[in-house]
CHARMM-style PDB file with segment names, atoms N, HN, CA, C and O in Angstrom:
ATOM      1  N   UNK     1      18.079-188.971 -23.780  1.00  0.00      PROA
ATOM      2  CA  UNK     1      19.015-188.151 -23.046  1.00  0.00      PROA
ATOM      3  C   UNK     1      18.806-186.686 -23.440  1.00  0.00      PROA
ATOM      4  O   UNK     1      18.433-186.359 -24.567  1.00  0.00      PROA
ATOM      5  N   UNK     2      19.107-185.695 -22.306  1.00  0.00      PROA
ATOM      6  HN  UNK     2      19.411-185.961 -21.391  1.00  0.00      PROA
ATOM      7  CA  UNK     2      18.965-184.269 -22.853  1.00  0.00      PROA
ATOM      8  C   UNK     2      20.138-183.583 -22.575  1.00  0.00      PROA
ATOM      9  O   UNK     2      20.632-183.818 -21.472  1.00  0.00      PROA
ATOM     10  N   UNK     3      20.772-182.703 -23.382  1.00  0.00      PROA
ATOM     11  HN  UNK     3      20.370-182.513 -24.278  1.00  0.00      PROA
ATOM     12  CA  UNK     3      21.661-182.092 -22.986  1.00  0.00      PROA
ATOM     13  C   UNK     3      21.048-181.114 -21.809  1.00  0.00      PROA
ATOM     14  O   UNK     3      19.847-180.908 -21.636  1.00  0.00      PROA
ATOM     15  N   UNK     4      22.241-180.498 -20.957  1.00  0.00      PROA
ATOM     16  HN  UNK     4      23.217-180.665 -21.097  1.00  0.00      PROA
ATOM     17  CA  UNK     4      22.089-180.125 -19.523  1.00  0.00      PROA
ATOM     18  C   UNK     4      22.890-178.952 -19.942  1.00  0.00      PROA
ATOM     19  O   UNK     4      22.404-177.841 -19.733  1.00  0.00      PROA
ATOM     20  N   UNK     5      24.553-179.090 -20.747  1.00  0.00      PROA
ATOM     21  HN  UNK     5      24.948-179.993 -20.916  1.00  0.00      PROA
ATOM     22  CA  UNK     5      25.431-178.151 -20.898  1.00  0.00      PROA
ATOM     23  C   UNK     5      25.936-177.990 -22.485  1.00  0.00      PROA
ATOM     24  O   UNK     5      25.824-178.922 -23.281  1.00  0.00      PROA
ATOM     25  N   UNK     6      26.410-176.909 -22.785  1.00  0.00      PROA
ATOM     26  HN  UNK     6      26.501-176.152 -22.138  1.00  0.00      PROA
ATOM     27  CA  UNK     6      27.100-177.045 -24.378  1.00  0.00      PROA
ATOM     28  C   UNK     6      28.499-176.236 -23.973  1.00  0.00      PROA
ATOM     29  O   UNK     6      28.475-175.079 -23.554  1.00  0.00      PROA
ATOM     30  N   UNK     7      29.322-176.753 -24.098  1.00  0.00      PROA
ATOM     31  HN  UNK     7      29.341-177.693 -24.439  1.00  0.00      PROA
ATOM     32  CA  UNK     7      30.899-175.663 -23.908  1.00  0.00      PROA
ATOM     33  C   UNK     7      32.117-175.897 -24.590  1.00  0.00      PROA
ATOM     34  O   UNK     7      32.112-176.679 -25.541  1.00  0.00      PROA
ATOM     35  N   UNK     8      33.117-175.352 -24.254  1.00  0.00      PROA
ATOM     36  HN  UNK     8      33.120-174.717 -23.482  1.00  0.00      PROA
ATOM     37  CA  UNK     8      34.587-176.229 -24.241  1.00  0.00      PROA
ATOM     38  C   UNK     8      34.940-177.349 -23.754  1.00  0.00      PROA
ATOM     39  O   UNK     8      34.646-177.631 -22.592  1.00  0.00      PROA
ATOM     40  N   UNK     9      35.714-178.294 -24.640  1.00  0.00      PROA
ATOM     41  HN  UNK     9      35.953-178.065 -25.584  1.00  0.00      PROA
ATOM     42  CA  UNK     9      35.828-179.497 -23.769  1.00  0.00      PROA
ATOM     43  C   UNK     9      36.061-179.396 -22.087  1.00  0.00      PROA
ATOM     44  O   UNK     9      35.477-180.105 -21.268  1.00  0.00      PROA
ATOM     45  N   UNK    10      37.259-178.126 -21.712  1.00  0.00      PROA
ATOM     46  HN  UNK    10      37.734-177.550 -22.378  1.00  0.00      PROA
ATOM     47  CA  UNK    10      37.672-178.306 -20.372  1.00  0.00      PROA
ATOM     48  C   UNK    10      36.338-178.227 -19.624  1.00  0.00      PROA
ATOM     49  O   UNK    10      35.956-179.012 -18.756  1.00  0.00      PROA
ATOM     50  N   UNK    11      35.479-176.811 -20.249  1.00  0.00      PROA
ATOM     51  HN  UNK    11      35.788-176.173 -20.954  1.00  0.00      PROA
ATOM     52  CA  UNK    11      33.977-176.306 -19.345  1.00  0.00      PROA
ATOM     53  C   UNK    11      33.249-178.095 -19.024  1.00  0.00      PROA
ATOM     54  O   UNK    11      32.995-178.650 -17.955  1.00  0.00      PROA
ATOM     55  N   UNK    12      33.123-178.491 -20.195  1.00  0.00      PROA
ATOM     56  HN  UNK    12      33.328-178.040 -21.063  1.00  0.00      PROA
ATOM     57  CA  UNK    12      31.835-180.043 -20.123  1.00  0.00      PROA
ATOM     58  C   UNK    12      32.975-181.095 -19.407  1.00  0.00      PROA
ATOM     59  O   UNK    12      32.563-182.080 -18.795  1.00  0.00      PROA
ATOM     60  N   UNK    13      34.294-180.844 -19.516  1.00  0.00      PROA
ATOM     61  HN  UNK    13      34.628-180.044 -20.013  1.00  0.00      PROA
ATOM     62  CA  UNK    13      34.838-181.881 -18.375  1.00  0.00      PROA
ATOM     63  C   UNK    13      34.713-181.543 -16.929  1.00  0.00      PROA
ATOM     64  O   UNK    13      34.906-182.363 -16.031  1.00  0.00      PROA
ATOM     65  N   UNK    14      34.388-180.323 -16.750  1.00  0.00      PROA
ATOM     66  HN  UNK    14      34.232-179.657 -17.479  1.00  0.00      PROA
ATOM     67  CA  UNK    14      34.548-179.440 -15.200  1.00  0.00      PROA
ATOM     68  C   UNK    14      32.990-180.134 -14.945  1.00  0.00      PROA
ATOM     69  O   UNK    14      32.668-180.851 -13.997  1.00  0.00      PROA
ATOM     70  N   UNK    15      32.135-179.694 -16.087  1.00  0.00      PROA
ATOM     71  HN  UNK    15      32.396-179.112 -16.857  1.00  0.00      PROA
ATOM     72  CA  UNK    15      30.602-179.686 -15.496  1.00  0.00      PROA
ATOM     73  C   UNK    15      29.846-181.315 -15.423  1.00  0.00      PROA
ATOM     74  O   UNK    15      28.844-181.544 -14.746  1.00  0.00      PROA
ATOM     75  N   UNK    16      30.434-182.163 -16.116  1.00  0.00      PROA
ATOM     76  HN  UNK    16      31.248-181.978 -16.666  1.00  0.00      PROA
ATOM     77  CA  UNK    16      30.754-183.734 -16.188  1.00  0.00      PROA
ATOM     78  C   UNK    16      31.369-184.104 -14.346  1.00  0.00      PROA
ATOM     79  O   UNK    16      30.802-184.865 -13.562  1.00  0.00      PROA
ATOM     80  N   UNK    17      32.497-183.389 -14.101  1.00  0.00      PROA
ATOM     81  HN  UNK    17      32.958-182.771 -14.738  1.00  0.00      PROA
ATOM     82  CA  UNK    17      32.780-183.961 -12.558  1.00  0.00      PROA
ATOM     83  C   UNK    17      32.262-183.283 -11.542  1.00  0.00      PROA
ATOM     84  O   UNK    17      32.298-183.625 -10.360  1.00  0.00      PROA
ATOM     85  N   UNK    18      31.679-182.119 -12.082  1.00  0.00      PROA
ATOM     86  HN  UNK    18      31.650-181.841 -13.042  1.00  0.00      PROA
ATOM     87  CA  UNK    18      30.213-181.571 -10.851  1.00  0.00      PROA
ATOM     88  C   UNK    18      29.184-182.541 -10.960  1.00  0.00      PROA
ATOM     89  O   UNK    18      28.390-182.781 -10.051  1.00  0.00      PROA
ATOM     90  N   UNK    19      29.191-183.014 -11.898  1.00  0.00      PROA
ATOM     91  HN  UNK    19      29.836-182.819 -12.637  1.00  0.00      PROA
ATOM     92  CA  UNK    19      27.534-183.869 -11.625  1.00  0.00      PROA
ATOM     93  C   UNK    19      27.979-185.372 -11.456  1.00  0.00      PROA
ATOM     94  O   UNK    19      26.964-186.046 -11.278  1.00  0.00      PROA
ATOM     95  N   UNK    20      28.887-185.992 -11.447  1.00  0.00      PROA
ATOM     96  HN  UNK    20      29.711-185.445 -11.592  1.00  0.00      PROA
ATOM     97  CA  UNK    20      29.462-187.339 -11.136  1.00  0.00      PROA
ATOM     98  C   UNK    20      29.781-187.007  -9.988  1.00  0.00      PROA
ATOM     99  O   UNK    20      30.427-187.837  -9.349  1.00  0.00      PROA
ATOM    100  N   UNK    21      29.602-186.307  -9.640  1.00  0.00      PROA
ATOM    101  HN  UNK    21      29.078-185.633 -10.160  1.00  0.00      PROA
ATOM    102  CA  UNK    21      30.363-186.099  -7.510  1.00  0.00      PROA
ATOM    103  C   UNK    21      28.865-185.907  -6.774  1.00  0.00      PROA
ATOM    104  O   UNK    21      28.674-186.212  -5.596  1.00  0.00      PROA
ATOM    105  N   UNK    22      27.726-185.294  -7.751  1.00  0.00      PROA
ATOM    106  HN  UNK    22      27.880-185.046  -8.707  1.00  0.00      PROA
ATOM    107  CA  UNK    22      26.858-185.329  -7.057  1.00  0.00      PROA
ATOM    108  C   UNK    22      25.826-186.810  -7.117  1.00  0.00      PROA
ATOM    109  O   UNK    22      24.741-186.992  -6.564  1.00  0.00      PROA
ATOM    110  N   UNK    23      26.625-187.747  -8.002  1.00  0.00      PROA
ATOM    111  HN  UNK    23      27.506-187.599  -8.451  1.00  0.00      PROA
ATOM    112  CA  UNK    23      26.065-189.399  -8.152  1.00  0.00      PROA
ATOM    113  C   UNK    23      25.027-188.327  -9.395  1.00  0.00      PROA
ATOM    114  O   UNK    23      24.025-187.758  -8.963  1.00  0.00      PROA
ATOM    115  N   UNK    24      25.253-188.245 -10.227  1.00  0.00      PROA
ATOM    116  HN  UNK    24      26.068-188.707 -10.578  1.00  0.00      PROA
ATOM    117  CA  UNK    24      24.399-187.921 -11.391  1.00  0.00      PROA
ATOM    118  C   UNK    24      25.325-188.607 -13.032  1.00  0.00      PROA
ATOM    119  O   UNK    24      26.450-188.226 -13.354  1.00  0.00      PROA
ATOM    120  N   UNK    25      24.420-189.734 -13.900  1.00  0.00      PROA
ATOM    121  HN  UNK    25      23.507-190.045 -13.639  1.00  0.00      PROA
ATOM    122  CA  UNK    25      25.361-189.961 -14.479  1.00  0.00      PROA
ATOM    123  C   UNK    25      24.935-189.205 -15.309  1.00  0.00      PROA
ATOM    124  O   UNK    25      23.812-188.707 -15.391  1.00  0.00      PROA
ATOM    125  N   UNK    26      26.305-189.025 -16.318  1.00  0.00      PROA
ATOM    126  HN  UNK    26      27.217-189.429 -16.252  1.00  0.00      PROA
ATOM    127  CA  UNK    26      26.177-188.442 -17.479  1.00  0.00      PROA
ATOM    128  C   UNK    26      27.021-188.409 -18.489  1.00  0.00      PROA
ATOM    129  O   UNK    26      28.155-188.529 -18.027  1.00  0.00      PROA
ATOM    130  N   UNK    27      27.047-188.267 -20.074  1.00  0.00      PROA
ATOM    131  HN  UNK    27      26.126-188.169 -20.450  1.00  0.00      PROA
ATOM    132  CA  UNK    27      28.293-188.281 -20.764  1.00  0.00      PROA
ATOM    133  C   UNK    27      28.394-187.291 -21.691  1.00  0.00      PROA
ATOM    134  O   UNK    27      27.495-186.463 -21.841  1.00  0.00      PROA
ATOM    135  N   UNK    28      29.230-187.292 -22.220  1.00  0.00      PROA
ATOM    136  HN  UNK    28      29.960-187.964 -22.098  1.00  0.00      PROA
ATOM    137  CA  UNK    28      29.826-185.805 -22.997  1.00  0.00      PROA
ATOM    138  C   UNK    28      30.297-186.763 -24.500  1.00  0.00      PROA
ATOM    139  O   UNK    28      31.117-187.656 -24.710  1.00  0.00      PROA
ATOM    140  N   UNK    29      29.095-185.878 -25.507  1.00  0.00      PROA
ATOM    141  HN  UNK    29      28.429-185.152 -25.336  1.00  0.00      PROA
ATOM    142  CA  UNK    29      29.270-185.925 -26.891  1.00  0.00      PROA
ATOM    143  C   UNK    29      29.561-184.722 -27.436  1.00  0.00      PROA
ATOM    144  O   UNK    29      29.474-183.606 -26.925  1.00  0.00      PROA
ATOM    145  N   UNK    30      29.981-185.103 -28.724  1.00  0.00      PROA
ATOM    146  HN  UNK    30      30.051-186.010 -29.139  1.00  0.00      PROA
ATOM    147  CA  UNK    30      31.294-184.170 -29.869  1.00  0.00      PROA
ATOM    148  C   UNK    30      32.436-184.140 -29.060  1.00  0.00      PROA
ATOM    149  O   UNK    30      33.218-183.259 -29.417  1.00  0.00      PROA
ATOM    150  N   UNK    31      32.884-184.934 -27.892  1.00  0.00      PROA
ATOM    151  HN  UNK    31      32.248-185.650 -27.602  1.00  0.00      PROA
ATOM    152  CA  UNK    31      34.479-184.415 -27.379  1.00  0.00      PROA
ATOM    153  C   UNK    31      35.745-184.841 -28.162  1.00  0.00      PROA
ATOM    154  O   UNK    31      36.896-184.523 -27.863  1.00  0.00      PROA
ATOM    155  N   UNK    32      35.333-185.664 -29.285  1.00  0.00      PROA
ATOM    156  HN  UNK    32      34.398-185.922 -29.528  1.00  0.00      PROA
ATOM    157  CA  UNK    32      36.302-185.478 -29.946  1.00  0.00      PROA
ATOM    158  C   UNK    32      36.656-184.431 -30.642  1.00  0.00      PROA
ATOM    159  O   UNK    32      37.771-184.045 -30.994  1.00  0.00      PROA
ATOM    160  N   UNK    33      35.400-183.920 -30.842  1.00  0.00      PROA
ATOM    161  HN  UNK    33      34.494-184.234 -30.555  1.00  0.00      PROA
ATOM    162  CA  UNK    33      35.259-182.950 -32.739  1.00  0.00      PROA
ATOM    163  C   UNK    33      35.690-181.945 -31.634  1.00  0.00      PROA
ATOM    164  O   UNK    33      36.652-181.347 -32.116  1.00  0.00      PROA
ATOM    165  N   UNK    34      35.373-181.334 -30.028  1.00  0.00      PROA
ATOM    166  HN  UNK    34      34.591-181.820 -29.637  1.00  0.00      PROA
ATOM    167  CA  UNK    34      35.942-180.144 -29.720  1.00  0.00      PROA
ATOM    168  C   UNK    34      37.671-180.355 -29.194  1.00  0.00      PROA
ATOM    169  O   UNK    34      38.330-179.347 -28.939  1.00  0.00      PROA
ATOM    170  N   UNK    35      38.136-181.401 -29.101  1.00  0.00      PROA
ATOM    171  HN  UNK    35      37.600-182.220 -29.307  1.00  0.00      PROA
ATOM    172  CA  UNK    35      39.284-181.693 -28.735  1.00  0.00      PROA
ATOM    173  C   UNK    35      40.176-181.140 -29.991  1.00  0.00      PROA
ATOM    174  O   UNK    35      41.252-180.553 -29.881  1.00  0.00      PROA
ATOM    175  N   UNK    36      39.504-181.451 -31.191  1.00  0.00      PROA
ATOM    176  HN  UNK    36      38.630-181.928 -31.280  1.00  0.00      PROA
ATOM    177  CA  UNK    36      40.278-181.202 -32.696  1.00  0.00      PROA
ATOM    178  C   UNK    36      40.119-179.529 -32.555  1.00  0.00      PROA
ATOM    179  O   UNK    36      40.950-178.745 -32.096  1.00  0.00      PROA
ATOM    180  N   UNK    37      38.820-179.246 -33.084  1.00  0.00      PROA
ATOM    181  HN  UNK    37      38.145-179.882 -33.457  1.00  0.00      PROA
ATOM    182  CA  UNK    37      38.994-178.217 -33.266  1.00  0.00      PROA
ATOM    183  C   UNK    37      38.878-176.953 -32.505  1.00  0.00      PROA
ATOM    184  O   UNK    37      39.318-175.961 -33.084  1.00  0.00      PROA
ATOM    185  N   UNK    38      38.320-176.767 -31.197  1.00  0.00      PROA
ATOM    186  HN  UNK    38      37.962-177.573 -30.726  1.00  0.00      PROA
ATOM    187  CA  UNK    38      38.237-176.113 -30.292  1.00  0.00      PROA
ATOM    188  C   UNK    38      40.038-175.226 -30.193  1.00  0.00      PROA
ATOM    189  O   UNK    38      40.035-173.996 -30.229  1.00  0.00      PROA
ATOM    190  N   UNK    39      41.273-175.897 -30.087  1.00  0.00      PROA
ATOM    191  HN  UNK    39      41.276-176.896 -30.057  1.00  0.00      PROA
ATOM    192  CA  UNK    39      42.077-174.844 -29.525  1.00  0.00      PROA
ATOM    193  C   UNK    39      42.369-174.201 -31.016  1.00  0.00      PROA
ATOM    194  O   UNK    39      43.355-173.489 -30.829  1.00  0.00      PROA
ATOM    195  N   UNK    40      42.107-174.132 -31.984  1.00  0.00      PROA
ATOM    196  HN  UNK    40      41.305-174.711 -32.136  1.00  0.00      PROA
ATOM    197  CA  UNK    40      42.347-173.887 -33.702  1.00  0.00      PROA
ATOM    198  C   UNK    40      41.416-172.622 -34.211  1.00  0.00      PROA
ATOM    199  O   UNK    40      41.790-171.708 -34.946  1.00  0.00      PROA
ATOM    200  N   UNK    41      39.983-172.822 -33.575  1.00  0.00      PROA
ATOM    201  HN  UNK    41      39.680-173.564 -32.978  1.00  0.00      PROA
ATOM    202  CA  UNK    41      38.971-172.341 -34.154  1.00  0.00      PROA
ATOM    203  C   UNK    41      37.881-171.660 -32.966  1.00  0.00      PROA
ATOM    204  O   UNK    41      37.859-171.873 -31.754  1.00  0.00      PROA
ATOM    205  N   UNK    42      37.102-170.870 -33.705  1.00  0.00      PROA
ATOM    206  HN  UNK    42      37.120-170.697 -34.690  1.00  0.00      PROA
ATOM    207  CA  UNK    42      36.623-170.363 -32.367  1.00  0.00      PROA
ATOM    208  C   UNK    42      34.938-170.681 -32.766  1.00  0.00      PROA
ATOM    209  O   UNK    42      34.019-170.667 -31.946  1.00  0.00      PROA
ATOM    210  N   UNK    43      34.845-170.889 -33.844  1.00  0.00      PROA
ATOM    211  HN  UNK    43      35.591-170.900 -34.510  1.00  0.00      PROA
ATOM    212  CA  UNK    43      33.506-171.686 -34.017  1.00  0.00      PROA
ATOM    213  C   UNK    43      33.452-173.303 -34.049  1.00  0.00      PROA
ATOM    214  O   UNK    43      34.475-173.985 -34.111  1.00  0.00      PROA
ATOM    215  N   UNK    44      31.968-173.913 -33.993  1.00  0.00      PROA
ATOM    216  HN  UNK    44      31.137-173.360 -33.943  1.00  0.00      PROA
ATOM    217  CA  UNK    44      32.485-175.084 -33.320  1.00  0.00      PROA
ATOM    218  C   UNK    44      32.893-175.878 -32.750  1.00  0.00      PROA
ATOM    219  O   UNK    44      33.964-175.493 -32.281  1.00  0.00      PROA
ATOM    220  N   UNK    45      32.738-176.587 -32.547  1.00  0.00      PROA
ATOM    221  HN  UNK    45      31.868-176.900 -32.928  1.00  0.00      PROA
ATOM    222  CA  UNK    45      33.717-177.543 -31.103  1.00  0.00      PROA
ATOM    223  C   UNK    45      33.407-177.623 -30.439  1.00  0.00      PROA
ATOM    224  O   UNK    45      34.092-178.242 -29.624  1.00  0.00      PROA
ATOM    225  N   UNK    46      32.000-177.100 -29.963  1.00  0.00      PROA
ATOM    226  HN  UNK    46      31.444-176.598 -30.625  1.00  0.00      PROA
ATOM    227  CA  UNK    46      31.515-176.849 -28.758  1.00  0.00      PROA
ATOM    228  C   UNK    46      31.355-178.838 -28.032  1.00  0.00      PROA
ATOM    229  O   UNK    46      31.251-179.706 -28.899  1.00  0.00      PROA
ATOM    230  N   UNK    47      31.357-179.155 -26.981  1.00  0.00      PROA
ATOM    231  HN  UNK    47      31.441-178.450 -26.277  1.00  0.00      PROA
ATOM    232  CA  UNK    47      30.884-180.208 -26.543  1.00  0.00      PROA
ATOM    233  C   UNK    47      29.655-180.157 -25.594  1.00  0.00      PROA
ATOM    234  O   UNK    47      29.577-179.357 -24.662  1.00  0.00      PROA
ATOM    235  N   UNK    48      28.792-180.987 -25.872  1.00  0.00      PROA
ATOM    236  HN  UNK    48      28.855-181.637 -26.629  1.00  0.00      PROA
ATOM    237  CA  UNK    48      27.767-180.983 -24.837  1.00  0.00      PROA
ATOM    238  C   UNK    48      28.013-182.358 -23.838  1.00  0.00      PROA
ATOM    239  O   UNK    48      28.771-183.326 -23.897  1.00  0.00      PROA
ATOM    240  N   UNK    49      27.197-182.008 -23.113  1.00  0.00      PROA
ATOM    241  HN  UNK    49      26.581-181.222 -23.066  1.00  0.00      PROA
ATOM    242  CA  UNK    49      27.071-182.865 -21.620  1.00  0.00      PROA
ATOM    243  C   UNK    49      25.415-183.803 -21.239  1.00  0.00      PROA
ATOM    244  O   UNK    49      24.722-183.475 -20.276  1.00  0.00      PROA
ATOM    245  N   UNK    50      25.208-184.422 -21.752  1.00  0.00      PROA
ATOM    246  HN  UNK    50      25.771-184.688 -22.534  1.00  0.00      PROA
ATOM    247  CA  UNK    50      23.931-185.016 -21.734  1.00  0.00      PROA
ATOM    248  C   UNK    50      23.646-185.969 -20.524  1.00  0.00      PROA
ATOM    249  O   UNK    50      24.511-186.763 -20.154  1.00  0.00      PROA
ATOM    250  N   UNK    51      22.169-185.865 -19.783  1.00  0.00      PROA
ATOM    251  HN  UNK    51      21.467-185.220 -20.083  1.00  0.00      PROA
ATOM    252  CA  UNK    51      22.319-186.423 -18.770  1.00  0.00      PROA
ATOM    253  C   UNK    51      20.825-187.085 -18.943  1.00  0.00      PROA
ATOM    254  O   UNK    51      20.145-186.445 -19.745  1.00  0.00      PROA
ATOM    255  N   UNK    52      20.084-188.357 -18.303  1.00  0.00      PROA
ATOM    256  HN  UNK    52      20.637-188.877 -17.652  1.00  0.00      PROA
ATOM    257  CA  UNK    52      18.999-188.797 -18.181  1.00  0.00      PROA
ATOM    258  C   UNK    52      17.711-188.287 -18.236  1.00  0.00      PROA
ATOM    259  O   UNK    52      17.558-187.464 -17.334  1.00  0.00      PROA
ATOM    260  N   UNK    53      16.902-188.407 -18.795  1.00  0.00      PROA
ATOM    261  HN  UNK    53      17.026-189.076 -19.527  1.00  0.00      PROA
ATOM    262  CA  UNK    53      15.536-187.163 -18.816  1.00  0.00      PROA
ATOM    263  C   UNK    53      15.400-187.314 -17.708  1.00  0.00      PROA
ATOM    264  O   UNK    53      16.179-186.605 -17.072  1.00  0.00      PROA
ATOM    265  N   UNK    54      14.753-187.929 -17.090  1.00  0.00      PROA
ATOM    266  HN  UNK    54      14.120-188.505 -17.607  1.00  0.00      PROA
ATOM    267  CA  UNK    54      14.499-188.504 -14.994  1.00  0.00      PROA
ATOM    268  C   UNK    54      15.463-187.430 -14.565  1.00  0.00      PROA
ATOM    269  O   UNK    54      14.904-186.377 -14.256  1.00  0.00      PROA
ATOM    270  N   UNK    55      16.641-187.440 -14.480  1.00  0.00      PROA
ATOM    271  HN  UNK    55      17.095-188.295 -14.731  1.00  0.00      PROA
ATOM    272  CA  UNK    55      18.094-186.519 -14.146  1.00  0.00      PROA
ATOM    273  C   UNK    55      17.943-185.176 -14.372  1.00  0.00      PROA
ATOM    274  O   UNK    55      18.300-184.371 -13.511  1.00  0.00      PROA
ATOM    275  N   UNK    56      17.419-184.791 -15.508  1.00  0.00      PROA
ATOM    276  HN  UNK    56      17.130-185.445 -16.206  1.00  0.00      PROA
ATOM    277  CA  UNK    56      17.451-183.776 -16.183  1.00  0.00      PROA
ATOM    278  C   UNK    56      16.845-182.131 -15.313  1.00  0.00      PROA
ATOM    279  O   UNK    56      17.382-181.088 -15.688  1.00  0.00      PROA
ATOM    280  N   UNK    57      16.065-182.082 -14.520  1.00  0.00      PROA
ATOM    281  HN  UNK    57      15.629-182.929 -14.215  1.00  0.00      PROA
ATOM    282  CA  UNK    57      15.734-181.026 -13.257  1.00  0.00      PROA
ATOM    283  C   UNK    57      16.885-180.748 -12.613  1.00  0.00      PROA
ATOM    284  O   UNK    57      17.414-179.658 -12.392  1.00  0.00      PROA
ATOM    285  N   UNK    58      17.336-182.222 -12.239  1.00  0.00      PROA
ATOM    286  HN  UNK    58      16.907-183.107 -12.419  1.00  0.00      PROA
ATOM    287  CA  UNK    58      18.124-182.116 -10.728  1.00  0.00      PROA
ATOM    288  C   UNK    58      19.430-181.771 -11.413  1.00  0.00      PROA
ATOM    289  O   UNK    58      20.024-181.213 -10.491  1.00  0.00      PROA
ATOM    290  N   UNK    59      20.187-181.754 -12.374  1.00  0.00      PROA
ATOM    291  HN  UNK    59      19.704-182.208 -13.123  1.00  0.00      PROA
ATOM    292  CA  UNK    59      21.559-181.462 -12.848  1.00  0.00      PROA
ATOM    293  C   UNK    59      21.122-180.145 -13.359  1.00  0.00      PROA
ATOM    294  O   UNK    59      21.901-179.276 -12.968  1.00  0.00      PROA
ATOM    295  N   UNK    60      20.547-179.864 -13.797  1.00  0.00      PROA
ATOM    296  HN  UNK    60      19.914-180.570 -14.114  1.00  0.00      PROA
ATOM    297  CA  UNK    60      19.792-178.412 -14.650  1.00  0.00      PROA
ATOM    298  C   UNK    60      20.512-177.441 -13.102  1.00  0.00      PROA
ATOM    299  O   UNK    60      21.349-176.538 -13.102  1.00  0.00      PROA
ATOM    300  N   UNK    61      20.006-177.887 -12.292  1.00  0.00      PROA
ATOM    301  HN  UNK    61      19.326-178.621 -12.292  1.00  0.00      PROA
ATOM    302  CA  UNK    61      19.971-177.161 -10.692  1.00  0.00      PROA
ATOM    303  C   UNK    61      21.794-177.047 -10.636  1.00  0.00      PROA
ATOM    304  O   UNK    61      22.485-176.029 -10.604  1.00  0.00      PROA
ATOM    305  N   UNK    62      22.140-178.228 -10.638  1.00  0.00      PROA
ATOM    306  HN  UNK    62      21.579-179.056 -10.664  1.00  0.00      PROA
ATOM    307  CA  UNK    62      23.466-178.447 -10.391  1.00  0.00      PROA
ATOM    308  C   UNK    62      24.676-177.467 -11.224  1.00  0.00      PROA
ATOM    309  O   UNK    62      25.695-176.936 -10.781  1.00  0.00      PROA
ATOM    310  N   UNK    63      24.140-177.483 -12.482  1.00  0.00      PROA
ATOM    311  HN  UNK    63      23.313-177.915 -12.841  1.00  0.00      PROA
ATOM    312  CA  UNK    63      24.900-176.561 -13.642  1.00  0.00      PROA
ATOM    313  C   UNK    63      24.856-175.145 -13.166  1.00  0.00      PROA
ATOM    314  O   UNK    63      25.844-174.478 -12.858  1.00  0.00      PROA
ATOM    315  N   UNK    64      23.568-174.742 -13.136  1.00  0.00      PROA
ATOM    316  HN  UNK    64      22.766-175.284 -13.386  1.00  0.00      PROA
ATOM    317  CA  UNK    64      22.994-173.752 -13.036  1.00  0.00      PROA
ATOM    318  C   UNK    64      23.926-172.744 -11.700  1.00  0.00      PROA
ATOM    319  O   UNK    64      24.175-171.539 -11.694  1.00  0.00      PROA
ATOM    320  N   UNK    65      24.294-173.911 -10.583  1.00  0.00      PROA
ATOM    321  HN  UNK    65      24.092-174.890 -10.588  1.00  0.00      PROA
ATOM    322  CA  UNK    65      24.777-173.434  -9.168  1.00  0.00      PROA
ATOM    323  C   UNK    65      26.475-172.994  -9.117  1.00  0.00      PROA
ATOM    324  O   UNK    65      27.112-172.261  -8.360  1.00  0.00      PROA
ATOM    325  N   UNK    66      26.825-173.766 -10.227  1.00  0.00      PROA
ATOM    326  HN  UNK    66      26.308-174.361 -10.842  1.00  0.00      PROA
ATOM    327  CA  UNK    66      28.441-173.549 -10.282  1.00  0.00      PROA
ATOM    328  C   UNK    66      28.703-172.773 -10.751  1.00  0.00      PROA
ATOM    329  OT1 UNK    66      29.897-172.494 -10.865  1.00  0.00      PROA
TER     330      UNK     66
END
């Protein structure tokens, strides 16, 4: 899997239902660790959004457009 996005949980939940609407799967790791510490801290927490290498062009496009 490659990450596609790195953000705030809300950003990788926004950019998670841009690419599930376009039939692209994908899932979002550290969303716990940014759920904790993200509204506390301003380092860290970041969550990424990882999607299929095969996938990985066509969501790149998708991120990239929003």
């Amino acid at each position: 899997m490659k990450e596609v996005f790195e953000g705030s949980l809300w950003e990788a939940e926004v950019v998670k239902g841009l690419l599930q609407a376009e039939e692209v799967d994908c899932m979002l790791r550290d969303e716990t660790l940014g759920a904790v510490t993200s509204p506390y801290l301003t380092l860290g927490g970041n969550v990424k959004v990882l999607v299929n290498d095969e996938d990985y062009s066509r969501a790149s496009q998708i991120v990239d457009a929003r």
